[in-house]
N, CA, C and O atoms as a Tripos MOL2 file, in Angstrom:
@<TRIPOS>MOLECULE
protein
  192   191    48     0     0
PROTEIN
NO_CHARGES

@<TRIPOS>ATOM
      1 N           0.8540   -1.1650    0.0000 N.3       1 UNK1
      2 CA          0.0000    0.0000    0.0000 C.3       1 UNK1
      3 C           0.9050    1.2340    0.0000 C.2       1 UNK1
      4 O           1.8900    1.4750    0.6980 O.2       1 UNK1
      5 N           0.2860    1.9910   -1.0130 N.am      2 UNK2
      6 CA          1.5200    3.3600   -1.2610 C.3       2 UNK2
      7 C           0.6650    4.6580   -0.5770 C.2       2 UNK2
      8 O          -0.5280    4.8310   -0.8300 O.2       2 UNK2
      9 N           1.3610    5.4520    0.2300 N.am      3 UNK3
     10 CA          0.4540    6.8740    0.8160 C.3       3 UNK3
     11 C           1.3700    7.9730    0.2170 C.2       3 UNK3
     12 O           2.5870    7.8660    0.0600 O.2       3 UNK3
     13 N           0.7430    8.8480   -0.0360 N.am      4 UNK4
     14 CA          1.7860   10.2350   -0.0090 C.3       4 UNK4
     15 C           1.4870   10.6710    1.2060 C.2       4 UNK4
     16 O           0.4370   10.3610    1.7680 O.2       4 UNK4
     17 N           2.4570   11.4950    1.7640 N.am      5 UNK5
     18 CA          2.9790   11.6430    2.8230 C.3       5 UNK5
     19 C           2.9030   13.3860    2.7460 C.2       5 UNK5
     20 O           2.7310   13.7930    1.5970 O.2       5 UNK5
     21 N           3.0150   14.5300    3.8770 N.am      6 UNK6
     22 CA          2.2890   15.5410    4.1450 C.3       6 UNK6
     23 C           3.8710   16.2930    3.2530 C.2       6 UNK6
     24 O           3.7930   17.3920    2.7030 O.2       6 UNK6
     25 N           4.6700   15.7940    3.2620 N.am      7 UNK7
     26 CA          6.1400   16.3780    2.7370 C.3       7 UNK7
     27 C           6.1040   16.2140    0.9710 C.2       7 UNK7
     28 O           6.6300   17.0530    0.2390 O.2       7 UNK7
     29 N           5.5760   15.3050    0.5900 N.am      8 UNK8
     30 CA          5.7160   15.1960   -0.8380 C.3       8 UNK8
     31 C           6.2390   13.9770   -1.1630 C.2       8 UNK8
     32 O           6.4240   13.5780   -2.3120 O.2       8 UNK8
     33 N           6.5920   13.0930    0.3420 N.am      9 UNK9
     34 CA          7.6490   11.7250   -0.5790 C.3       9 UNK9
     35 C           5.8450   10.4560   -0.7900 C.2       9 UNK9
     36 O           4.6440   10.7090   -0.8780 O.2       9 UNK9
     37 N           6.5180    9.4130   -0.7850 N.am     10 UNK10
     38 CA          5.5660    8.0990   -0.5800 C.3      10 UNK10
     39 C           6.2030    6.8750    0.0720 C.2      10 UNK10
     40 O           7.3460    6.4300    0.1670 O.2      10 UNK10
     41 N           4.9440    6.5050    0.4960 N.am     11 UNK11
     42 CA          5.8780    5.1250    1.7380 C.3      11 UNK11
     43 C           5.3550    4.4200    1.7770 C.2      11 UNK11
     44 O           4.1500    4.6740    1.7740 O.2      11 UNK11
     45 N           5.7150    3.1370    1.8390 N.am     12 UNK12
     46 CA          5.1240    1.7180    1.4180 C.3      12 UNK12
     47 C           4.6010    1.3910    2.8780 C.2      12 UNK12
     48 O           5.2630    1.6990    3.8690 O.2      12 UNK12
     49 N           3.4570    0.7940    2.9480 N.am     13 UNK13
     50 CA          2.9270    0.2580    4.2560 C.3      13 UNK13
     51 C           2.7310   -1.0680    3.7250 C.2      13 UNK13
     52 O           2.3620   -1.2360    2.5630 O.2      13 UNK13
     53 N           3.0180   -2.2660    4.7270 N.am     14 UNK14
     54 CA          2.6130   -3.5020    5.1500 C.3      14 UNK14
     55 C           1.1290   -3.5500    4.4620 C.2      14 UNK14
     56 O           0.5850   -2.4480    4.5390 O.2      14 UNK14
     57 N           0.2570   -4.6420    3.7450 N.am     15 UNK15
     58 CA         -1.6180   -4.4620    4.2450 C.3      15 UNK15
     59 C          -1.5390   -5.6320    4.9570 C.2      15 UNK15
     60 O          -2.3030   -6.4850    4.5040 O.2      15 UNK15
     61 N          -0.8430   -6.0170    5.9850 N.am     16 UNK16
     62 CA         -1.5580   -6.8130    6.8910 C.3      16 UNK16
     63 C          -1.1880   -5.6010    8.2830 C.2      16 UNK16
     64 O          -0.3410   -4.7310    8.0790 O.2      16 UNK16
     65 N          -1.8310   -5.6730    9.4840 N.am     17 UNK17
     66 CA         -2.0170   -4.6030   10.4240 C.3      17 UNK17
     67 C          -0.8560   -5.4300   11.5880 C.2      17 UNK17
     68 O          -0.6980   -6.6270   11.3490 O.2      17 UNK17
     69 N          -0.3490   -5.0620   12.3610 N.am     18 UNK18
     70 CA         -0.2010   -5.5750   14.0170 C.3      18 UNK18
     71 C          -0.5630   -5.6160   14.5310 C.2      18 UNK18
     72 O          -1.5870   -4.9450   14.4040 O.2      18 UNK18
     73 N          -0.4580   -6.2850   15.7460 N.am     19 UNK19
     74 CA         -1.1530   -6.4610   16.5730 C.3      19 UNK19
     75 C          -1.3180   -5.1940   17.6760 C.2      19 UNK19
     76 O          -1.5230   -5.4310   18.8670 O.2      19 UNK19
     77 N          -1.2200   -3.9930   17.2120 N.am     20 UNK20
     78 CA         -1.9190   -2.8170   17.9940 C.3      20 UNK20
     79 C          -2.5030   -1.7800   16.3140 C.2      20 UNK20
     80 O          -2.5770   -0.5520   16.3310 O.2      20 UNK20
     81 N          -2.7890   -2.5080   15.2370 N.am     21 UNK21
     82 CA         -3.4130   -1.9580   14.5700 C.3      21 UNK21
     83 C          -3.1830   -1.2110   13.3820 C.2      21 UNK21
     84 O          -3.9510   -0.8970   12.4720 O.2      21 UNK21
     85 N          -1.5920   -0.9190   13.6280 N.am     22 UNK22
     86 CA         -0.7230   -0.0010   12.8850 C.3      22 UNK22
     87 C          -0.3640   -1.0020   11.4050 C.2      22 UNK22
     88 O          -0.5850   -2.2080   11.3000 O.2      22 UNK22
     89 N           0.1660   -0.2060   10.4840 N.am     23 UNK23
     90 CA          0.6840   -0.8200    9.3960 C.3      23 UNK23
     91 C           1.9680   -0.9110    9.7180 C.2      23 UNK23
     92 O           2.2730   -0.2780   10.7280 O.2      23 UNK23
     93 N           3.0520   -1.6530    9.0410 N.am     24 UNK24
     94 CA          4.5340   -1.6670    9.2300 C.3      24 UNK24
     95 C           5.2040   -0.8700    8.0490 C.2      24 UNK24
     96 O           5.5610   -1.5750    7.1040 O.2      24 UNK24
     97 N           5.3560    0.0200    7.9810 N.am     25 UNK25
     98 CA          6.4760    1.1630    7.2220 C.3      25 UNK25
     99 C           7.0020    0.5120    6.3650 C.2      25 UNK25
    100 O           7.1540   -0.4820    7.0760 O.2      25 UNK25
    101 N           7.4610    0.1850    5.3300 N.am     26 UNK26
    102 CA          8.5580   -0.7150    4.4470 C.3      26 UNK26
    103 C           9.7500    0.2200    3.4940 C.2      26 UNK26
    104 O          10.7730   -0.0780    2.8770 O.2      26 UNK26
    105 N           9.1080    1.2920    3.7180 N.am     27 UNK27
    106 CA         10.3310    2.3750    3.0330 C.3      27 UNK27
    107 C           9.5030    3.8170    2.5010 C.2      27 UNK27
    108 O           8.3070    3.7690    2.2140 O.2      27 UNK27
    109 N          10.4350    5.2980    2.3990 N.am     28 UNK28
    110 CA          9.8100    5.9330    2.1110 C.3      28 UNK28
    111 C          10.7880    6.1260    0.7070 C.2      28 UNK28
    112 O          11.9510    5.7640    0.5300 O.2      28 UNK28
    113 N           9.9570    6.7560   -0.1060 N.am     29 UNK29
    114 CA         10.6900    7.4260   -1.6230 C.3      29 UNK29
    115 C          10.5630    8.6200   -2.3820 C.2      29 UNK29
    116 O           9.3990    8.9450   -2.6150 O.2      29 UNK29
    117 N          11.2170    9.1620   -2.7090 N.am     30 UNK30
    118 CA         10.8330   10.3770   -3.4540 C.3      30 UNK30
    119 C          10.1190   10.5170   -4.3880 C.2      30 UNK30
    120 O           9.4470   11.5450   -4.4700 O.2      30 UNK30
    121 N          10.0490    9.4800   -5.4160 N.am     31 UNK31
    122 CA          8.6350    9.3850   -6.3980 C.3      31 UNK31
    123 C           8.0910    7.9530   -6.2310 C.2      31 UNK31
    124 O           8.4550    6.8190   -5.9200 O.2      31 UNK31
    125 N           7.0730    8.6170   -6.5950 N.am     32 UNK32
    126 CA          5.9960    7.4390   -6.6980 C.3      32 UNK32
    127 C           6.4250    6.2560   -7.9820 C.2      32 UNK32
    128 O           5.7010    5.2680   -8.1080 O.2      32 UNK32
    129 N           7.1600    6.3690   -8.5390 N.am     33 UNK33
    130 CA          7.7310    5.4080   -9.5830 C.3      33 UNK33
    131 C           8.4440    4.8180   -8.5670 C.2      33 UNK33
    132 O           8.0510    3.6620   -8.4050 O.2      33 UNK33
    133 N           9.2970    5.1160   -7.8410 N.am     34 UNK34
    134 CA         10.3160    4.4500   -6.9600 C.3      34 UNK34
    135 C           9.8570    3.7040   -5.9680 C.2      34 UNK34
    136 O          10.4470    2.7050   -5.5560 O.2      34 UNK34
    137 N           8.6880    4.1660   -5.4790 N.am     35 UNK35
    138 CA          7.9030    3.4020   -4.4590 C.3      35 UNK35
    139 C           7.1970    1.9340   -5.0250 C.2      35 UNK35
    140 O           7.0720    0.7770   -4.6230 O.2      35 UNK35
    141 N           6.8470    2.6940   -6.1360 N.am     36 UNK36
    142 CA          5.8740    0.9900   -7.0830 C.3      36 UNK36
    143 C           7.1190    0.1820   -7.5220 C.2      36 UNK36
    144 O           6.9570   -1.0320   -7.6430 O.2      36 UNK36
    145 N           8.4370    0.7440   -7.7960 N.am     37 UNK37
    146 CA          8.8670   -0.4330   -8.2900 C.3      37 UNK37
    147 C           9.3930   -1.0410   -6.7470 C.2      37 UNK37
    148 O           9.3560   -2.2710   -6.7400 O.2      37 UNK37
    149 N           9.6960   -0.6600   -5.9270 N.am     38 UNK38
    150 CA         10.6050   -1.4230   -4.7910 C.3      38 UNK38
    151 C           9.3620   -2.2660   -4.1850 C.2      38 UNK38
    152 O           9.8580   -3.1650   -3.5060 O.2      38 UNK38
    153 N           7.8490   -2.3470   -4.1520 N.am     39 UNK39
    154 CA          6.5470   -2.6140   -3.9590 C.3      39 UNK39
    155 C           6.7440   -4.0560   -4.7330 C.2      39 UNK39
    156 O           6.7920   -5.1980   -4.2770 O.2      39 UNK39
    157 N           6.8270   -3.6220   -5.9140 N.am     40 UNK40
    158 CA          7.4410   -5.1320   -6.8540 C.3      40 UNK40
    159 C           8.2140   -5.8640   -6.2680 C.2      40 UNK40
    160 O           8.1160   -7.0160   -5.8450 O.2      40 UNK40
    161 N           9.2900   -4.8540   -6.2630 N.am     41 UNK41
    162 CA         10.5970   -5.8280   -5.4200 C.3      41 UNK41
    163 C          10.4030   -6.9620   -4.4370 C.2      41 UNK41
    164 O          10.9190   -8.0800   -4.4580 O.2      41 UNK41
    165 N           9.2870   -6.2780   -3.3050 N.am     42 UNK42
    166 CA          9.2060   -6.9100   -2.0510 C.3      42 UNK42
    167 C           7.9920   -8.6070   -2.2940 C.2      42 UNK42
    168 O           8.0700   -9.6860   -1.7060 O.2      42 UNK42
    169 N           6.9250   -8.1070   -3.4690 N.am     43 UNK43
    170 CA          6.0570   -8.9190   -3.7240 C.3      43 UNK43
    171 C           6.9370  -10.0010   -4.1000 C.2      43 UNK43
    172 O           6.8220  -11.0670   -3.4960 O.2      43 UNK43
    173 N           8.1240   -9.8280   -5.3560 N.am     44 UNK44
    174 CA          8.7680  -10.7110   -5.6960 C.3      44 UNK44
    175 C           9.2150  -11.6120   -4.6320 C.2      44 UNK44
    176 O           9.1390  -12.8390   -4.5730 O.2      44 UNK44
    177 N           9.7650  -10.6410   -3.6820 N.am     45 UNK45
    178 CA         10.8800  -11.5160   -2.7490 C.3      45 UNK45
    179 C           9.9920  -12.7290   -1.5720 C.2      45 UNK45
    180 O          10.3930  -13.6860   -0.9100 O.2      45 UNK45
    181 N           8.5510  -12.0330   -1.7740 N.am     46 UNK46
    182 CA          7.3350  -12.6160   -0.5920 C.3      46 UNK46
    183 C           7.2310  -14.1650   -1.5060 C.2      46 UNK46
    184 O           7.1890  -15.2840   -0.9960 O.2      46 UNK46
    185 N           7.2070  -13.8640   -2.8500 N.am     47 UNK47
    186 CA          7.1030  -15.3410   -3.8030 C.3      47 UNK47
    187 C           7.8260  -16.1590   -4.1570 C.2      47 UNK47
    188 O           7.3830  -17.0400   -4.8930 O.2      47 UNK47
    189 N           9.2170  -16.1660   -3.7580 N.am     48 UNK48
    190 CA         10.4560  -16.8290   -4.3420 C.3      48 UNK48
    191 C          11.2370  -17.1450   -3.8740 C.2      48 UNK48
    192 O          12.1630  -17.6630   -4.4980 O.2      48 UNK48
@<TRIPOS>BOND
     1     1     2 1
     2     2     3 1
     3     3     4 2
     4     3     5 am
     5     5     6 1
     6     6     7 1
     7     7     8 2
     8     7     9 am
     9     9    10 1
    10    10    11 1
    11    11    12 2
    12    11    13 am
    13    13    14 1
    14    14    15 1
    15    15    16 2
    16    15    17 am
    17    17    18 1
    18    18    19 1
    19    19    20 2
    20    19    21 am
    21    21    22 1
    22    22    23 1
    23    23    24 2
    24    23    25 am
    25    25    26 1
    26    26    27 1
    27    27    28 2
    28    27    29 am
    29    29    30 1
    30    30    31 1
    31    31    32 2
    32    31    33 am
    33    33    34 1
    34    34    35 1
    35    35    36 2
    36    35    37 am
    37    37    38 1
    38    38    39 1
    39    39    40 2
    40    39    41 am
    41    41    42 1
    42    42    43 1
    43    43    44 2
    44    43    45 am
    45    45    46 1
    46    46    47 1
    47    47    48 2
    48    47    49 am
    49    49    50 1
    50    50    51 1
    51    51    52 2
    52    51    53 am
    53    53    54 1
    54    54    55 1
    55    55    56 2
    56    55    57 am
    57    57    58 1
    58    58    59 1
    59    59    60 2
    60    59    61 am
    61    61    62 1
    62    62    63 1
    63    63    64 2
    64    63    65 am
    65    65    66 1
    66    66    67 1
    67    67    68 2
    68    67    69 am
    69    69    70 1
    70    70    71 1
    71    71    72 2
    72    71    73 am
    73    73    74 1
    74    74    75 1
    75    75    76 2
    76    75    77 am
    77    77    78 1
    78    78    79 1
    79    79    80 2
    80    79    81 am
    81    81    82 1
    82    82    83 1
    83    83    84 2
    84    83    85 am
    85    85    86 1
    86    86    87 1
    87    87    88 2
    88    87    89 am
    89    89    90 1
    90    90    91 1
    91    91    92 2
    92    91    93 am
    93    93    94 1
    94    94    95 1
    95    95    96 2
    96    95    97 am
    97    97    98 1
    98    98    99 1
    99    99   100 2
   100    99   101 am
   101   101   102 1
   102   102   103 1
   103   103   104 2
   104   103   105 am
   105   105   106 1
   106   106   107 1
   107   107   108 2
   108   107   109 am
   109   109   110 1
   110   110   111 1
   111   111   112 2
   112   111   113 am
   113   113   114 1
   114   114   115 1
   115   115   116 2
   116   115   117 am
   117   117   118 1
   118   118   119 1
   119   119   120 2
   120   119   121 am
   121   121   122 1
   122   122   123 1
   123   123   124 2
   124   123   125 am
   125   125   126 1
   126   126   127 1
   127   127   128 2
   128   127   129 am
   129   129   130 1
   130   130   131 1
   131   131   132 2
   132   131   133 am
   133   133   134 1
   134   134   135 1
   135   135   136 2
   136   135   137 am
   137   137   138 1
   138   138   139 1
   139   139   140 2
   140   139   141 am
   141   141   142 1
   142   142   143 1
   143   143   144 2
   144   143   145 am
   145   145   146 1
   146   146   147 1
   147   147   148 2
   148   147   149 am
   149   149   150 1
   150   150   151 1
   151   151   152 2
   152   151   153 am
   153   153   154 1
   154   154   155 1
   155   155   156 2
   156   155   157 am
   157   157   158 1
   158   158   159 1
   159   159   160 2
   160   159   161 am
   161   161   162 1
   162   162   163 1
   163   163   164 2
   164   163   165 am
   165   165   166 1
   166   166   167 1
   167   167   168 2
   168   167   169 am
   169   169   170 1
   170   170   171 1
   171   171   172 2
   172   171   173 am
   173   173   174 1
   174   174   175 1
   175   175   176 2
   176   175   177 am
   177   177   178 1
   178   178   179 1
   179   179   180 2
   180   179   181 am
   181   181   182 1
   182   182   183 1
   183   183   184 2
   184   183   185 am
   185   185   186 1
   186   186   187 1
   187   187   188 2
   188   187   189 am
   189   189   190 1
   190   190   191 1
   191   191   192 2
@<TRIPOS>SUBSTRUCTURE
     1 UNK1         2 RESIDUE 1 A UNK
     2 UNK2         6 RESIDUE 1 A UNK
     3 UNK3        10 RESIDUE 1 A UNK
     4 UNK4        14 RESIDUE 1 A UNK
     5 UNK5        18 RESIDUE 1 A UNK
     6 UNK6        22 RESIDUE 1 A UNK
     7 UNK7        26 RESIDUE 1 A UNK
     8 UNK8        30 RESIDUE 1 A UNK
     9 UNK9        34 RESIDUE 1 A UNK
    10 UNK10       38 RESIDUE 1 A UNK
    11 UNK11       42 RESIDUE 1 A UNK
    12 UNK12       46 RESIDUE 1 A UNK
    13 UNK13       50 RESIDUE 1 A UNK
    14 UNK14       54 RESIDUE 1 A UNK
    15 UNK15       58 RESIDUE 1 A UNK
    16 UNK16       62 RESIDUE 1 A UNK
    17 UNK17       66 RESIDUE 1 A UNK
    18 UNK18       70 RESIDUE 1 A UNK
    19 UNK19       74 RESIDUE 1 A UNK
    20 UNK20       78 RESIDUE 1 A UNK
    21 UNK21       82 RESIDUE 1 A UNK
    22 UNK22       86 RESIDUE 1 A UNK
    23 UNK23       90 RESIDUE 1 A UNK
    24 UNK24       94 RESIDUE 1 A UNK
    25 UNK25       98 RESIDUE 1 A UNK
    26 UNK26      102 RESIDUE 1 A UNK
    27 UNK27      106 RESIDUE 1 A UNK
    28 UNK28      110 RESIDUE 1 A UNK
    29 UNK29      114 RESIDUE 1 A UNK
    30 UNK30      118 RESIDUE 1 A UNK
    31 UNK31      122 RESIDUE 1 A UNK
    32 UNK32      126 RESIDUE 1 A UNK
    33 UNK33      130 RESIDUE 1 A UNK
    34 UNK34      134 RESIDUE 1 A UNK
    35 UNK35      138 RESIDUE 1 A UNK
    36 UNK36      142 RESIDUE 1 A UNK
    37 UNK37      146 RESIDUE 1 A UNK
    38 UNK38      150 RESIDUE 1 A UNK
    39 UNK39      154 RESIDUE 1 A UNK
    40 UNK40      158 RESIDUE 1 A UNK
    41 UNK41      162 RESIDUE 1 A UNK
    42 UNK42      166 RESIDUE 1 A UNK
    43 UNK43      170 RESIDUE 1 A UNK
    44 UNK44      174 RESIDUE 1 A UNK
    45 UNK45      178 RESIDUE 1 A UNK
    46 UNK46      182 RESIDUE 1 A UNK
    47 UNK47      186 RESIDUE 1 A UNK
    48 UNK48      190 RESIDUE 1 A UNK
């Protein structure tokens, strides 16, 4: 899950929650191209 952020970057959140509700952070980026591809990255690495 990608958010923009109140500064202008974007940051990858976890979609599964913790156990107090929160998402887990996975990185922030300066463009939104950079965010979707490292998003890839991580899906890849969850499958292989």
């Amino acid at each position: 899950m990608i958010r923009k952020l109140s500064s202008g970057q974007y940051r990858i959140y976890s979609r599964k929650t913790d156990e107090n509700g929160k998402r887990r952070n996975l990185g922030t980026f300066e463009s939104k191209e950079a965010a979707q591809k490292h998003e890839r990255e991580i899906q890849y690495f969850k499958h292989h």
